[in-house]
C-alpha positions, -999 to 999 in steps of 0.1 A, spaced: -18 67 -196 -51 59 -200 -79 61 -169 -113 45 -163 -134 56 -133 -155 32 -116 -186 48 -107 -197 40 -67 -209 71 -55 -186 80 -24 -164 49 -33 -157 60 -69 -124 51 -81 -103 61 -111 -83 30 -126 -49 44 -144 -36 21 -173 -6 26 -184 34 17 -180 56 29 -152 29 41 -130 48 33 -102 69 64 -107 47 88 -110 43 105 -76 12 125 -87 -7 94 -87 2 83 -55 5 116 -31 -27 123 -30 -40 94 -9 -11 102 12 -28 124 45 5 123 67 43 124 62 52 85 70 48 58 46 58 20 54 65 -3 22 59 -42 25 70 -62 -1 83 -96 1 117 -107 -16 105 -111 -52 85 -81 -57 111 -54 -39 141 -62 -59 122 -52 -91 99 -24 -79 108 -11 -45 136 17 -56 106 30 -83 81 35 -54 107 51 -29 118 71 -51 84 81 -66 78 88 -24 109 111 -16 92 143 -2 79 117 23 94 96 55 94 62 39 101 31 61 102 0 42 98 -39 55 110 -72 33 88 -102 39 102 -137 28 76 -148 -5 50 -172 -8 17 -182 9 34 -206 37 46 -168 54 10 -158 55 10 -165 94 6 -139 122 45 -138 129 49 -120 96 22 -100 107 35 -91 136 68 -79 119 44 -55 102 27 -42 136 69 -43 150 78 -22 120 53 5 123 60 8 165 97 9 160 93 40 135 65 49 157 45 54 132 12 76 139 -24 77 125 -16 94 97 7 67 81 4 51 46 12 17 43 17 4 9 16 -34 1 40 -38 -27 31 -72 -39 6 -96 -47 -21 -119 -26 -3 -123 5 15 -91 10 -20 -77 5 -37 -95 32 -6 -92 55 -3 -53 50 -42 -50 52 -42 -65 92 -23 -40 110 -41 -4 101 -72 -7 123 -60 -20 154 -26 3 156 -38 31 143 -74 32 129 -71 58 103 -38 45 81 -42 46 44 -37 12 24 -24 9 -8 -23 -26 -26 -9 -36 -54 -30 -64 -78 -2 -79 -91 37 -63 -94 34 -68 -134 6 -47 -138 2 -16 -157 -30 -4 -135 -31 17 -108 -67 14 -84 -76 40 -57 -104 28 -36 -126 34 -3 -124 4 21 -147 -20 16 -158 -22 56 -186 11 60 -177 17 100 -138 17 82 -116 50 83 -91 30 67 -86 48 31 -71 21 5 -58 17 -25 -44 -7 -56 -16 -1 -74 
């Protein structure tokens, strides 16, 4: 594994190159404050990676969600099955949500964290071919949203 750190003072981020990243639960626990984690994928992407990341996440409570793929489902309904998911497990301000997929299950996974729970951690994954994996700060200042790539 090789890793590059982009330098942005408080927003600093290491970038981890390298294959089956998505295994490695070192890289991911620490950006991990509480004990639940939600998963949203779409149909595509979990078949290939979802297993990897669950397993890579088995000291924690991992809920996962299954979104049909493509930009057409980028609407609020599949939102809301985001917001349903993370009631129903009544998920609490310490929750992860990872966004295992490209584009759309990016945006869709980014919507929910502020208004349910203001403090969730993000993770999002570029694309679910790549080698990288790319901690972040939000990008929003007034944010406690802590996020992620993968």
């Amino acid at each position: 594994m090789k890793t590059l750190t982009v330098e942005l003072g408080e927003r600093s981020y290491p970038i981890h190159i390298g294959p089956d990243l998505l295994s490695r639960p070192e890289l991911l626990t620490p950006y991990i404050p509480g004990q639940q984690v939600l998963i949203v994928s779409n149909e595509t992407v979990a078949p290939l990676y979802m297993q990897r990341v669950e397993t890579a996440l088995s000291a924690f409570q991992v809920s996962k969600l299954i979104l049909p793929d493509g930009e057409r489902y980028k609407t609020l309904d599949s939102a809301l099955q985001i917001y349903d998911a993370l009631l129903a497990q009544r998920m609490d301000r310490q929750t992860t949500l990872i966004a295992l997929g490209g584009g759309v299950i990016g945006d869709l996974t980014g919507l929910p964290p502020q208004p349910i729970s203001g403090a969730c951690t993000l993770f999002k994954s570029r694309r679910p071919y790549s080698p990288k994996w790319i901690p972040r700060s939000a990008a929003k200042p007034a944010s406690t949203i802590r996020s992620a790539r993968i």
